[in-house]
C-alpha positions as CSV (number, residue, x, y, z in Angstrom):
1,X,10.6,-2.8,4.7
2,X,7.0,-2.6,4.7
3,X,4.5,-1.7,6.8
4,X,0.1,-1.9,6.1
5,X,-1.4,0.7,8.0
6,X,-5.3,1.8,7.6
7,X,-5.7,5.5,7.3
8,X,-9.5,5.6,7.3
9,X,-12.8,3.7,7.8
10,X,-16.2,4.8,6.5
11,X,-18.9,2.7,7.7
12,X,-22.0,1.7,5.5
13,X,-24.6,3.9,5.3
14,X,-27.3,2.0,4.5
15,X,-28.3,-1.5,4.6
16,X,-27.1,-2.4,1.3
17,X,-24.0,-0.6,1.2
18,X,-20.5,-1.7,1.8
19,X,-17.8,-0.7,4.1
20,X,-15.1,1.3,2.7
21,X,-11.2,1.5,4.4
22,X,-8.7,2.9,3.3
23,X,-5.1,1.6,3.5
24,X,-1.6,3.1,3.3
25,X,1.5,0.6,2.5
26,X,5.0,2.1,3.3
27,X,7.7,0.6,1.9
28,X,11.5,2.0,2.1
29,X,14.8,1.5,1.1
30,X,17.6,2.2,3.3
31,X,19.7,4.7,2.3
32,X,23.2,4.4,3.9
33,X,23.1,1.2,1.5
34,X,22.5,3.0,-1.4
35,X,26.3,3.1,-2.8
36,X,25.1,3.9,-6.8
37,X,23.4,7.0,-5.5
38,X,19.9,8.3,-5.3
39,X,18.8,7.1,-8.6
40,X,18.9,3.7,-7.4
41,X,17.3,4.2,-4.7
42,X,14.1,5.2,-6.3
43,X,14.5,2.4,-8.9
44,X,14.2,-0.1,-6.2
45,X,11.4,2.1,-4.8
46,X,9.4,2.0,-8.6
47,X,10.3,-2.3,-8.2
48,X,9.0,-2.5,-4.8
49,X,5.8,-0.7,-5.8
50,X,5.0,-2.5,-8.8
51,X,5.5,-5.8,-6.8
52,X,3.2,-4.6,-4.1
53,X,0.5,-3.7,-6.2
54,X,0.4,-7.0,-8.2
55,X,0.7,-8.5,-5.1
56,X,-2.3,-6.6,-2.9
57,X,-4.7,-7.9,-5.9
58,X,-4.2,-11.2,-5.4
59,X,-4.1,-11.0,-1.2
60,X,-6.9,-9.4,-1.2
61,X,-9.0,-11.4,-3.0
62,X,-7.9,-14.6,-1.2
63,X,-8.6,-12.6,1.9
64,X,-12.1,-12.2,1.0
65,X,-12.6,-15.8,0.2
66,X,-11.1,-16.9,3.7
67,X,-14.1,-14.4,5.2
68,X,-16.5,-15.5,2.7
69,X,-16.8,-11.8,1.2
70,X,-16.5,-10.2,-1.4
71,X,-13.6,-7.6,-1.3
72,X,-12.9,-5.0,-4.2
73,X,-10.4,-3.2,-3.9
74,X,-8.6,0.1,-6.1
75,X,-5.2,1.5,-6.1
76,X,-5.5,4.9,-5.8
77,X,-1.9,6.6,-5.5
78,X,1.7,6.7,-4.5
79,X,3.0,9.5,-2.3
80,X,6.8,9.6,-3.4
81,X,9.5,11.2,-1.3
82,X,8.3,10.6,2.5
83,X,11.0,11.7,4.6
84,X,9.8,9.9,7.9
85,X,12.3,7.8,8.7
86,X,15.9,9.4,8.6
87,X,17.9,6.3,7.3
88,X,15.1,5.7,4.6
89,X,13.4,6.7,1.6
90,X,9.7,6.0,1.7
91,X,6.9,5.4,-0.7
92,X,3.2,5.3,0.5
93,X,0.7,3.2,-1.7
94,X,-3.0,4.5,-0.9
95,X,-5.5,1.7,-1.2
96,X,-9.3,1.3,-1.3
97,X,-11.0,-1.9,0.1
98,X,-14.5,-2.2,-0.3
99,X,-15.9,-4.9,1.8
């Protein structure tokens, strides 16, 4: 499971800048699946992460290119343990794209 969500937007403030938004990426594992116990629960969370954030460089990028912008973008954090979601166990990447 994963879900993009953007969690803030700073407009430009002046006519050179850029603007800034900031995204959060949940992903989840379920945990009625999770038959070797929490511990592998958060290994597939650590996987998922690391594939996400490999991944975001290159999408994001390619993004920019489509729109004929520059994008930069920075990882800023993971929140661990997010207990939104009953049945899962959710990580939420926080992302910077400046654009």
């Amino acid at each position: 499971m994963r879900r993009i969500v953007p969690s803030r937007w700073l407009p430009s403030t002046g006519p050179n800048s850029r603007h800034h938004l900031e995204l959060l990426i949940y992903c989840g594992m379920p945990l009625l699946e999770a038959s070797d116990g929490l511990e592998a629960v958060y290994a597939g969370l650590l996987a998922l992460e690391e594939a996400i954030r490999e991944q975001m460089q290159f999408a994001l990028l390619q993004a920019g290119l489509d729109a004929g912008v520059f994008l930069r973008s920075e990882y800023l954090e993971t929140i661990t343990d997010e207990d939104r979601l009953p049945l899962y166990k959710l990580f939420a990447l926080r992302w910077r794209v400046e654009g």
